[in-house]
C-alpha positions, 0 to 999 in steps of 0.5 A: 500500500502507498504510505501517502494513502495510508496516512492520508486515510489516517488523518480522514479518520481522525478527523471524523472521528473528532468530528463526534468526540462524545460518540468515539470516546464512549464507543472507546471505552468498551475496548478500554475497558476490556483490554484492562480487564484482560490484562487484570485478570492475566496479571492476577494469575500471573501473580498467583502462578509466581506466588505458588512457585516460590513458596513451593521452592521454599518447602522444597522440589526435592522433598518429602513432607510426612503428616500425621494425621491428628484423631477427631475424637477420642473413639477415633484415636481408640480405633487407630492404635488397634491396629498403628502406633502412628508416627513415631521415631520408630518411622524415622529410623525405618525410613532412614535405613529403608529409603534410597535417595535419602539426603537429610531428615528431621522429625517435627513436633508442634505445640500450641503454646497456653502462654509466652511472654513476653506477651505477643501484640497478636496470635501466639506463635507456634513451638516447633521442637525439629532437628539442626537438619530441618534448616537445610531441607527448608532452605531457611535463610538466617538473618540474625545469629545462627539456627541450634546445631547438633551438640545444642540437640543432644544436650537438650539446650534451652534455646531457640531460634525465631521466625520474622513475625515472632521476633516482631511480636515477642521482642520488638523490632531491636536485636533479638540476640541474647534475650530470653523468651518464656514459653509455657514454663520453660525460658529460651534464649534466643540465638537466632532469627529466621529471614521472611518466608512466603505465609500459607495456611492452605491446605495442600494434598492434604497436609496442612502447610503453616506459617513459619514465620510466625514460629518459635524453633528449638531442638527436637530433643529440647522439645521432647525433654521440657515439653509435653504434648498438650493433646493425647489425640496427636501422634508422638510425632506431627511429621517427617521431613525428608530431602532427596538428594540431586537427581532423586526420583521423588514420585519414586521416593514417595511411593517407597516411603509410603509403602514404608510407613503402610506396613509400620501402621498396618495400613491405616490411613492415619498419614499423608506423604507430600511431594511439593514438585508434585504440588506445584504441578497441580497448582500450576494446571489448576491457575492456567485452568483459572486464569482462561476462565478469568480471562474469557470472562474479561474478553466478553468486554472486548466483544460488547467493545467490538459489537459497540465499534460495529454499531457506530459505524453502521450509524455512521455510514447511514449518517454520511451516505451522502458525503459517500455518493459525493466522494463516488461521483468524484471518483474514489472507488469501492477499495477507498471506501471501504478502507474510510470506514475500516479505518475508522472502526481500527482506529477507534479500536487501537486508541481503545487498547492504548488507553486499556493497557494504562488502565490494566496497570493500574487495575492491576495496582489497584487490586495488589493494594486493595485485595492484597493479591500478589500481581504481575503485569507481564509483557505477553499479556499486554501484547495479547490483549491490545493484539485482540483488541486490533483485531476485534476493531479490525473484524467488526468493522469490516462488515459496515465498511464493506456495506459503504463501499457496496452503496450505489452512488446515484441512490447515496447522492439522492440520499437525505 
């Protein structure tokens, strides 16, 4: 096409268009309105997709999360030990001597402390009694201090090692180093604090995945010697936790350990085994399928916006019949009608998709402020939405530009 007759097009378009200001704007917004929506919704399941990756990472894409399951009610908890001990140290040890691939373990206890002090500002932090190893496997990252070793295991020390929102809330925002915390009845010192870690109370295959930034950690030992387990319906152990090592086959792995811990509690279905690797694939699977549910339900605007833009012009080409059979007597032909008024419809289109991807960044912040959801603003996105955009200009105008260019140009200049 001659460039000098696509930017003479252009500037007739334009100037129709501003011709009517009120008209194009609202014929506009449909499509602003849609690209934004579009873009919103493909950056909140952007979002969630990078929010699920990390925190899967974080609990590890080589590991084996172990979960007791605790009894409902006491006849429950009757009923198991018939038939399984539940998790014990005796599973820890089988395991370690039975599973190929084994890296590094720990057993876990939890506590739901009835006090500490200092008294926290909000919730009460959870007691993680967990070997020196549970740092590793988590990949937890120290931010202060250093997490207990092994001789501080065996020896059944006093101390503890604090997680971001647990050292705000017990000891302020000042060095946590030193100081003591109680917890039930029972002083710790403290000698570490825990970097940030992602927050999750979902529920994941069935295990239920805690805060751990809000936890207070000491050794497995020291928990086994100064603690008592305050519910008789729990296990002697809530968990295990195992890491692979490289090049491990985990589905494998857990297959093994299940068939480990099935033949301990005779087959009682008194645990669960996690793969986080196998997490992440069905959260992922799961997104996508959400994410083009969100985004076909956005992309209904940008079909109203293109049934609006098909509208306007069919309006417009009823209004300038006249000026069309004018334009025909002086000797434009069907091809230049047709590409007046397909311009037109694009235009409208293109200024709309502009304008919505302004609008979908900033409907993207607005809801990572309001809703708290983590939100990415991708460059595949913006692409993909301002491209449908241009095409549903490009569709929907194609068929009143077509009736211009078809109209007879003696009726068209008989036409009031």
């Amino acid at each position: 096409m001659n460039p000098l007759r696509l930017f003479s097009d252009l500037a007739g378009a334009a100037q129709s268009l501003r011709e009517q200001k009120i008209r194009t704007l609202l014929t506009g917004l449909g499509m602003v309105f849609g690209v934004g929506a579009v873009i919103g919704m493909l950056a909140i399941g952007a979002g969630a997709r990078q929010e699920s990756l990390r925190f899967i990472e974080e609990l590890g894409v080589r590991n084996l999360l172990v979960q007791s399951r605790a009894s409902a009610s006491p006849q429950e908890y009757q009923q198991r030990r018939k038939t399984s001990p539940g998790t014990t140290a005796r599973d820890v040890r089988i395991v370690q001597a039975n599973l190929e691939g084994l890296e590094r373990l720990s057993a876990r206890k939890t506590l739901h402390p009835s006090k500490v002090l200092p008294k926290p500002a909000h919730g009460v932090p959870e007691l993680y009694g967990v070997r020196p190893a549970y740092r590793a496997i988590h990949g937890m990252k120290v931010l202060e201090g250093r997490f207990f070793d092994e001789q501080e295991d065996a020896a059944s020390a006093a101390v503890c090692v604090l997680g971001e929102t647990a050292k705000i809330e017990l000891l302020g925002y000042g060095s946590a180093l030193g100081r003591y915390i109680k917890v039930n009845d029972t002083w710790l010192r403290v000698i570490g604090v825990l970097d940030r870690r992602l927050a999750s109370a979902s529920q994941a295959a069935e295990v239920q995945i805690q805060d751990l930034n809000n936890a207070v950690f000491i050794p497995f030992d020291t928990f086994q010697y100064r603690f008592s387990n305050s519910s008789y319906l729990k296990d002697d152990l809530d968990g295990i936790d195992i890491e692979l090592r490289p090049g491990a086959d985990s589905m494998q792995a857990a297959k093994v350990a299940t068939a480990i811990l099935n033949s301990t509690h005779h087959n009682t279905q008194d645990f669960d085994v996690a793969i986080p690797a196998d997490l992440l694939a069905q959260q992922q699977r799961t997104q996508t399928i959400f994410t083009y549910v969100m985004v076909a339900i956005a992309a209904i605007s940008l079909l109203v916006g293109g049934i609006g833009i098909m509208n306007i012009v069919l309006a417009t080409v009823l209004e300038r019949t006249h000026e069309i059979g004018v334009r025909r007597a002086a000797g434009a032909r069907r091809g230049d009608i047709l590409r007046q008024f397909l311009t037109e419809s694009v235009l409208i289109s293109v200024a709309g998709g502009v304008a919505g991807i302004g609008f979908g960044f900033c409907l993207s912040w607005l809801i990572a402020r309001t809703a708290g959801w983590n939100t990415v603003v991708t460059a595949s996105s913006v692409l993909i939405a301002f491209g449908v955009s241009a095409a549903v200009g490009t569709i929907f105008g194609i068929y009143p530009a077509r009736k211009a260019s078809r109209i007879d140009p003696i009726e068209a200049l008989r036409y009031e």
